[in-house]
Every structure is written in structure tokens, then in C-alpha cells.
C-alpha positions in Angstrom: 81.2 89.6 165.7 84.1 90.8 163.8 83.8 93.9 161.1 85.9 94.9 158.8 84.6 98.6 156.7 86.2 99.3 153.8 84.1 102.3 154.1 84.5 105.9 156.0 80.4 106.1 155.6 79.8 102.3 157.1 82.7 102.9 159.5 80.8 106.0 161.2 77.7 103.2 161.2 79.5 100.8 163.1 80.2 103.2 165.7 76.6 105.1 165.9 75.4 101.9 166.6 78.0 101.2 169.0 79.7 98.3 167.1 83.2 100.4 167.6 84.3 97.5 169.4 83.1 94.8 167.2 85.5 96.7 164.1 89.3 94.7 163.4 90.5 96.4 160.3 89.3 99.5 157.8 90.7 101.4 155.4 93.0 104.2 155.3 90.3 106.6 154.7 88.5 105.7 158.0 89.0 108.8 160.4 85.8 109.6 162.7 85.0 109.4 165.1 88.8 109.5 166.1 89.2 106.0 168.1 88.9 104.4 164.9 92.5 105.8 163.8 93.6 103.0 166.5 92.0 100.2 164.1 94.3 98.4 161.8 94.6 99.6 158.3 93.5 96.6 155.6 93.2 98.7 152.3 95.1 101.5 150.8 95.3 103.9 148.0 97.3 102.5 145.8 98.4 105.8 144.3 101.0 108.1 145.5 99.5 111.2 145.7 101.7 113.0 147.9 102.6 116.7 146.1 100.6 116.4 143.4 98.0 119.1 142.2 94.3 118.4 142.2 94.5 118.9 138.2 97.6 115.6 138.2 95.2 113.6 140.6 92.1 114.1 138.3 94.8 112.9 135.5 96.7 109.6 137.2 92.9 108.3 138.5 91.6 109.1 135.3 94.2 107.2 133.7 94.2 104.3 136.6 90.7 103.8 135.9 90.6 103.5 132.2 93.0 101.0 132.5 91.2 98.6 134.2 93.0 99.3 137.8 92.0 99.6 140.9 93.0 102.7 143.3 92.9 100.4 146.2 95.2 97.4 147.5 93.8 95.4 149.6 96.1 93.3 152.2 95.5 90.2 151.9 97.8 89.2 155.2 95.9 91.4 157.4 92.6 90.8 156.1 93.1 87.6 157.1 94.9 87.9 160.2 91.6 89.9 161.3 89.1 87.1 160.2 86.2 89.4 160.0 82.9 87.5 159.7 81.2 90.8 158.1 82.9 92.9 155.5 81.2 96.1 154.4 82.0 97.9 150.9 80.5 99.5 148.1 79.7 98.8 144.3 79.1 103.1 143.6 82.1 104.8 143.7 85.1 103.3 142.5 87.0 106.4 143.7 85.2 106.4 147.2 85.7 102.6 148.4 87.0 99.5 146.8 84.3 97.7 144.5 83.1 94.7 143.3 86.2 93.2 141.5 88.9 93.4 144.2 87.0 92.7 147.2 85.1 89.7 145.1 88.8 88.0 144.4 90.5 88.1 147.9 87.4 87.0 149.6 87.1 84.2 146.8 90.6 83.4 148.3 89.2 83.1 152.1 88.9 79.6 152.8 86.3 81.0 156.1 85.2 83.8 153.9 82.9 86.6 155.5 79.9 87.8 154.6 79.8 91.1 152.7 76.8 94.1 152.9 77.2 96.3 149.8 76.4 99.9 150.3 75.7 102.0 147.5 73.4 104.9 148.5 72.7 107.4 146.1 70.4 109.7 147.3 69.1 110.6 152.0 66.9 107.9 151.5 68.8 105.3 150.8 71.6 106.1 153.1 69.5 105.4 155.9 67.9 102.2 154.2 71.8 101.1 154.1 72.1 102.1 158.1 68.8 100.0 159.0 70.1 96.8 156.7 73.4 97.3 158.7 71.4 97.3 162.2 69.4 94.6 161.0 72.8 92.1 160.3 74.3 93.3 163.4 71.2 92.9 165.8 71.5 96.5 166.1 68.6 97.5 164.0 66.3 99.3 166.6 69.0 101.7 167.4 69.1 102.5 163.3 65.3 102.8 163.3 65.3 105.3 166.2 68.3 107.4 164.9 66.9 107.3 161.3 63.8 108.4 162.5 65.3 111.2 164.7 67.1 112.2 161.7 64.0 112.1 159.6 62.2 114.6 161.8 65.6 117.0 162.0 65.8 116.9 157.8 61.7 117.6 158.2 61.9 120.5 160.9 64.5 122.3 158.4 62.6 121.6 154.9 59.6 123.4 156.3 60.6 125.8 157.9 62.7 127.2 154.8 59.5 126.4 152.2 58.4 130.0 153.0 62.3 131.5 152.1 63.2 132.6 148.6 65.5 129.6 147.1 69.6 130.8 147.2 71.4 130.8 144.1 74.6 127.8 145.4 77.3 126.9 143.4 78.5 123.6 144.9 81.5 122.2 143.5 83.0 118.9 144.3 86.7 119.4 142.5 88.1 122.8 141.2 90.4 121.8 138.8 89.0 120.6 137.0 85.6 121.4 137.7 82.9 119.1 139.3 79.5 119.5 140.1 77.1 117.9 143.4 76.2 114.9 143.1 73.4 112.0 144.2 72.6 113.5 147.5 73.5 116.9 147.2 70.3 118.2 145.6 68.5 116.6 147.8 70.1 118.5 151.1 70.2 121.8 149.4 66.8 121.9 148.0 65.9 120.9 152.4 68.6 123.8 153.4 66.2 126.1 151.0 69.1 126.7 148.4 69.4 125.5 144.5 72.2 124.7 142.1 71.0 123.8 138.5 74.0 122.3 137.5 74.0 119.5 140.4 72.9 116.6 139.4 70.2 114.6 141.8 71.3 110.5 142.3 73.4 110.3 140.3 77.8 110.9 139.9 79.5 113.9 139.7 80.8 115.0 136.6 82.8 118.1 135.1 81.1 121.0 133.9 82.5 124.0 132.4 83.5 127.7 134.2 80.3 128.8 131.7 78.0 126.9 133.5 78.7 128.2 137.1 78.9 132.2 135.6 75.4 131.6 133.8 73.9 130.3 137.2 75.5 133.6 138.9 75.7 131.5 142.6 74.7 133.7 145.5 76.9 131.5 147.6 79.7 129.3 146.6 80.7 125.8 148.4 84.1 124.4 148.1 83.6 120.9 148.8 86.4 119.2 147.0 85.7 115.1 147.7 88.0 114.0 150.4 89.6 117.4 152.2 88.5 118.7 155.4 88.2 122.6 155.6 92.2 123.3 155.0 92.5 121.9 152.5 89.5 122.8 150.7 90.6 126.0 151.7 93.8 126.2 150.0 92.4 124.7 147.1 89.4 126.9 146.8 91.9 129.6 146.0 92.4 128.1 142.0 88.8 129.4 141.6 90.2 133.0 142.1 91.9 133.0 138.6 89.0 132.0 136.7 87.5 134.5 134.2 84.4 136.6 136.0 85.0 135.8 139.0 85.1 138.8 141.2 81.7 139.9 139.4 79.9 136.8 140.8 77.6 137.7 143.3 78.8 135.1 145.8 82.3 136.8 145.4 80.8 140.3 145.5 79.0 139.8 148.7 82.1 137.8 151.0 79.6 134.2 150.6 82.2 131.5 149.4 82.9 129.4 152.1 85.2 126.1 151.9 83.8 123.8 153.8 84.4 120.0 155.4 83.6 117.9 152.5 84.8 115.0 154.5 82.8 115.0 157.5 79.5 116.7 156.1 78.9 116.3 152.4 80.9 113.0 150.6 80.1 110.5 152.6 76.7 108.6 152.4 76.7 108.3 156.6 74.8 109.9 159.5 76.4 113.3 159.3 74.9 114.0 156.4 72.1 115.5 158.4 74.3 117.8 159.9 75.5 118.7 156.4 72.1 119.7 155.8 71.8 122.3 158.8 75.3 123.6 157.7 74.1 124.4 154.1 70.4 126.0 155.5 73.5 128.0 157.9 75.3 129.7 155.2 72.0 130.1 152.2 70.2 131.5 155.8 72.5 132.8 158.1 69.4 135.0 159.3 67.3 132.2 160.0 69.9 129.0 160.8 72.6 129.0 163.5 75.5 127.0 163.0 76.3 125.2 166.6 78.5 122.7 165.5 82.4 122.5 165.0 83.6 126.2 163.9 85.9 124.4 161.9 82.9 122.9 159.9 84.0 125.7 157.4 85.7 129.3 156.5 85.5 132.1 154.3 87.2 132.3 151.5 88.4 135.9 151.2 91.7 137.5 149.4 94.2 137.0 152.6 93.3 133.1 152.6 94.1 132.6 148.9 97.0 134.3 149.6 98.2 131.2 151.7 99.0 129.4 148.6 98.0 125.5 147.3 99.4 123.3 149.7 100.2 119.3 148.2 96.9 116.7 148.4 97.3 114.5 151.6 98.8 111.3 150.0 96.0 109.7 151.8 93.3 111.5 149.7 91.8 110.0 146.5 89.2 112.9 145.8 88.2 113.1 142.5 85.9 111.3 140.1 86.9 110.2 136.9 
């Protein structure tokens, strides 16, 4: 078998169900677990994003989009130098993955053309429905079954035990500048980690909201999670949120609980380690009642000294924003 991801959520798939070796191309976004950096890169943003703002990248894919392009070139050489026989890509966000069009007209081209598993999850559910239709291709599916099930009862052991908590007040925001809101799963795991955030929006896309919104829900806790950064970064950017009007009379901000946070690894992607997003989010609505034991760079606390780092440029890698 030879599989080529388009996808960092199918890419961290392949390798839970130990297909690492199987995978000969992905796409620049592919980074965990870390052998995969070693995989040849097939697709890549086809936007230079290197020094710009978060506010310029929400304006050029903005712009990209509405005119009909893609953010993603595909390369046509390698992809057929690494003759996959499965391809694995998305149709739900055109900002996350390459969809339809693209992929559709380069495989058209294939004269031995391989066969392609759409993933678009948009709520838990349906993540793990996309990793048991991926073990079920790959004659890997009682691996997914077990694991799903394993993460089933993890997700199940959290819910309940925080039914009997009072729900937290979360603020989770997907972009800063401009503003964004959770999306499809994000309810979901925050309504398990025993938190809220009225102005996320349940399986569906993000979208922009206004500062208003976030003051009128007065967030006991605040989550950076800007689509595409690991915790630096989100860091770094999480400091824009400082200038806003009302801030420091939020309680979140009153009581040290905005954290930044690995967007990346726990929250945007539709994969396995979502679950461990979950017992990340019941860790800082709960600190009392949920340990964290995973990476301590999972996330930080955003306090005056770290905004005082300043805004670092995006990662010319990252296309984080939706449009």
C-alpha cells in the first residue's frame, strides 16, 4: 500500500494505526508525530505568509478565496513520482486541506489514478467514523475500533464525572484579529470538559464575532487557540487581545485564567488527539478536579511579562484563519 495525506488529521491516522510506513508524500502541514517530517512534501501553501500579521493573513486568504483560488499547490511531479494507490483529503475546510477542485484535476490527470477517502468531520463523532472508514480501507479497522472505543470510554469517564461541577464561563477563540469563535467540535469537548462558551458554534465553521460578544459572555477562562500555531505562537499572538476595550475587567483576566494553548496538536485538527484536547480543557475550567499529565508545553499563561515579548511573524508554513 502506498498513502499519500493531504491531511495533518489523516496523517496522525495513518500512523495510530501503524500505516507510518505505508505513507510516501503529505503535505507541508503534516508534523506529528515527528517521523513524518522525513516524508516528502507533495502540497504546499501557496501563499507567502512569512512576516505578515494575523490581521494581513485573514485579508490575502480572504481575498485568495473569493477569487476562486486555491491556498494549496499541489505537485504534480512528485505526486506522481510517489504513485500512491490511496490519497486522503478533505471537502470541509478549504483553509485546513486542499478540497475537491484541485485534488479532483491532478488525479483526473493520473493515467493509474488512486483512490481517494474524503474526510470531513464535523463534530467527535464523526471524527472517529472517518478513523474506522480509514481502518476499514487499510485492513486496519480493528485497531480503529479498539482505539475509538478506548477513546469513547476516556471522553465518557470525563463527561460524568464533571455533570455534578458548575459549567465555566470559556471564551475560546480560534483567530484574534480579527476575531473568531470555536467551531464544529469545539462545543462538543467543552460542554464534556464541564465548561460553556455561547458564542461557539456546534458543527459547524468558525466565523468572526465582535469584541461585544466575548465582554457580554464575561469568560471565566479564556483559550487562545489561533488555527494552526502551537503554544508560542499562540502566545505571542494572544497578546493583541490585551488592547481590546474591557479587558482587564474580564474575569478571566482578573483571576490570571487565559492560557494560550496548542491549537495544533489538541483542538484544529479532526484526529485522535482531540481526546486529549478534551482532558486539557476539563484541566484549566477544573484545575481542582483534572490534572494535566501531558506535555507542559500543551499551554501557558498569558500574563503581562509574556505580552511583553511582542508579536512575532506567522510561520510561512501556517495558513490559520478562516475566511
Amino acid at each position: 500500500m502506498r498513502i499519500v495525506s493531504f491531511l495533518p488529521a489523516a496523517t496522525e491516522m495513518i500512523y495510530l494505526l501503524g500505516l507510518g510506513e505505508e505513507l510516501v508524500g503529505r503535505s507541508h502541514e503534516c508534523d506529528f508525530p515527528e517521523e513524518v517530517k522525513h516524508k516528502p512534501v507533495i502540497v504546499d501553501c501557496a501563499l507567502n505568509l512569512s512576516s505578515m500579521t494575523m490581521a494581513q493573513i485573514d485579508v490575502a486568504v480572504s481575498t485568495q478565496l473569493s477569487q476562486g483560488k486555491s491556498l494549496y499547490i499541489v505537485d504534480e511531479v512528485k505526486l506522481r513520482a510517489a504513485s500512491p494507490n490511496l490519497l486522503v483529503t478533505q471537502n470541509l475546510c478549504q483553509v485546513c486541506g486542499p478540497a475537491g477542485n484541485e485534488v479532483s484535476q491532478v488525479i483526473n490527470s493520473m493515467s493509474d489514478a488512486p483512490k481517494i477517502i474524503w474526510q470531513t468531520p464535523r463534530n467527535f463523532e464523526e471524527m472517529l467514523d472517518a478513523l474506522r472508514a480509514l481502518g476499514k480501507e487499510t485492513g486496519t479497522e480493528d485497531k480503529a475500533v479498539e482505539w475509538s472505543a478506548a477513546a469513547s470510554a476516556r471522553i465518557k469517564r470525563i463527561s460524568t464525572a464533571t455533570q455534578g461541577l458548575r459549567k465555566v464561563r470559556v471564551a475560546f477563540l480560534e483567530w484574534v484579529d480579527p476575531l473568531y469563535c470555536g467551531g464544529h467540535w469545539i462545543p462538543q469537548m467543552l460542554d464534556w470538559a464541564g465548561a460553556e462558551d455561547r458564542n461557539s458554534r456546534s458543527g459547524t465553521d468558525s466565523v468572526r464575532i465582535p469584541w461585544e460578544d466575548v465582554l457580554q459572555h464575561q469568560p471565566e477562562v479564556i483559550l487562545v487557540s489561533p488555527c494552526g500555531f502551537k503554544t508560542p505562537d499562540a502566545l505571542r499572538q494572544a497578546a493583541l487581545l490585551q488592547s481590546r476595550p474591557g479587558w482587564n475587567e474580564l474575569p478571566a483576566v482578573r483571576n490570571r485564567r487565559v492560557y494560550a494553548v496548542d491549537a495544533n496538536a489538541y483542538f484544529a485538527r479532526p484526529g485522535p488527539r482531540l481526546v486529549d484536547g478534551v482532558e486539557l480543557m476539563a484541566h484549566l475550567s477544573h484545575p481542582e478536579h483534572f490534572p494535566w499529565t501531558g506535555p507542559q508545553d500543551a499551554y501557558c499563561a498569558v500574563t503581562a511579562a509574556t505580552a511583553d515579548q511582542g508579536i512575532a511573524p506567522i510561520h510561512s508554513s501556517t495558513v490559520a484563519t478562516l475566511a
